[in-house]
C-alpha positions as CSV (number, residue, x, y, z in Angstrom):
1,X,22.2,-25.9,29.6
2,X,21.9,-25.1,26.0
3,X,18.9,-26.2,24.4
4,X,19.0,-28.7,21.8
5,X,17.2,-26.5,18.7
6,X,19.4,-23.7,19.9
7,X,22.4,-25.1,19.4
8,X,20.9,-26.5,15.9
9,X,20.4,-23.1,14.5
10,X,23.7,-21.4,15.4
11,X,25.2,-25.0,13.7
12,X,23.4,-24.2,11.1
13,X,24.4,-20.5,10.6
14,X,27.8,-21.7,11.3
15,X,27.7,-23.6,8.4
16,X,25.5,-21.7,5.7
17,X,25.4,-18.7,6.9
18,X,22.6,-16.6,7.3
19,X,19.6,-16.5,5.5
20,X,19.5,-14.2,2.3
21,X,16.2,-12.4,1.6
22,X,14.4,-11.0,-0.7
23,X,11.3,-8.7,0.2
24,X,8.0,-8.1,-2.1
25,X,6.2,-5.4,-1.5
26,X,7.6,-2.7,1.2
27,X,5.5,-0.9,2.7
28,X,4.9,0.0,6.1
29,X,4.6,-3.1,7.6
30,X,7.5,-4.2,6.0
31,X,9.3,-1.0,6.5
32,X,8.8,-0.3,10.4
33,X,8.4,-4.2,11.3
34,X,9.2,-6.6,9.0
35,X,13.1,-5.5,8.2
36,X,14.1,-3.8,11.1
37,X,13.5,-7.3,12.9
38,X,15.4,-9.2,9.8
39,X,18.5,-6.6,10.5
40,X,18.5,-7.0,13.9
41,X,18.6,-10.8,13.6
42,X,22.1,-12.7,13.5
43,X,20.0,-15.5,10.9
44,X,19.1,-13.2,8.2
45,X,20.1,-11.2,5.6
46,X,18.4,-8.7,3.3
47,X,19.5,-9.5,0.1
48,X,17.3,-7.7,-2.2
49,X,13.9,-6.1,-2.7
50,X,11.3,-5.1,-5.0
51,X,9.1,-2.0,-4.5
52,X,6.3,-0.9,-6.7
53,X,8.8,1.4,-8.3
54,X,12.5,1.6,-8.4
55,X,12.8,4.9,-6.5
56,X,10.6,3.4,-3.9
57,X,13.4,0.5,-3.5
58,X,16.1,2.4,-3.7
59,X,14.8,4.4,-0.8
60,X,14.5,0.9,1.3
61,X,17.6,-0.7,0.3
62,X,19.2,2.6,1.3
63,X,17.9,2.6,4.6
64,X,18.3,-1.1,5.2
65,X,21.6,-1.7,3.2
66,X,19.7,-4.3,1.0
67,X,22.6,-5.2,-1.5
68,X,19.9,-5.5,-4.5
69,X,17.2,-3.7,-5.8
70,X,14.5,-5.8,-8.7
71,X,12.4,-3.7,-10.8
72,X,10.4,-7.1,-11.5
73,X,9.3,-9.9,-9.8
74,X,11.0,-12.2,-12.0
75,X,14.4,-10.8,-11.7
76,X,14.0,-11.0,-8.0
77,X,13.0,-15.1,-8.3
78,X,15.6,-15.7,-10.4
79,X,18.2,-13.9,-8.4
80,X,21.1,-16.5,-7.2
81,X,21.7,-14.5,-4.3
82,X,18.4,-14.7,-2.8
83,X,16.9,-18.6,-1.6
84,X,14.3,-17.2,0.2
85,X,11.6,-14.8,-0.7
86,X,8.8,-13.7,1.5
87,X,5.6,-11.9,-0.5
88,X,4.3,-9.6,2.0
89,X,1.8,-7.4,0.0
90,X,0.9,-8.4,-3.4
C-alpha cells in the first residue's frame, strides 16, 4: 500500500513540478552534501546560485548544471525562476 503523504508529494510534483532552488553560499557543505542530494532528488531543482564571487559560481553551476548564476543577493530574490531559496552560509 502506498502511503497517503507519498502519494501527496508525487501529486504534487505531478502537478507543479519540481521544486526550483536557489543556493546562498556554496561551499563545502553545500558542495559535497547539500546539492549532490538536491540533484539526486526527483522534487528538486537547482535553479540558480550565488557564490562569493562569480568565478566561484560558475564553477558550481558547471558542476551541478545550475541554469543561473547571481552576482548579488538581490538578483537571486528577485529571480522569477527561483520560489525557494535556502541561505546556507551567510
Amino acid at each position: 500500500m502506498v502511503s497517503p503523504t507519498l502519494t501527496v508529494r508525487f501529486d504534487m510534483i505531478f502537478l507543479f513540478g519540481p521544486g526550483r532552488w536557489g543556493l546562498v553560499g556554496l561551499g563545502w557543505v553545500v558542495a559535497d552534501f547539500v546539492a549532490p542530494a538536491m540533484v539526486e532528488s526527483a522534487g528538486s531543482r537547482l535553479a540558480a546560485c550565488l557564490g562569493s564571487s562569480l568565478a566561484k559560481g560558475h564553477a558550481f553551476a558547471e558542476r551541478f548544471v545550475v541554469a543561473r548564476v547571481h552576482g548579488n543577493l538581490e538578483a537571486l530574490m528577485y529571480d522569477p525562476l527561483v520560489p525557494s531559496t535556502s541561505a546556507t552560509h551567510l
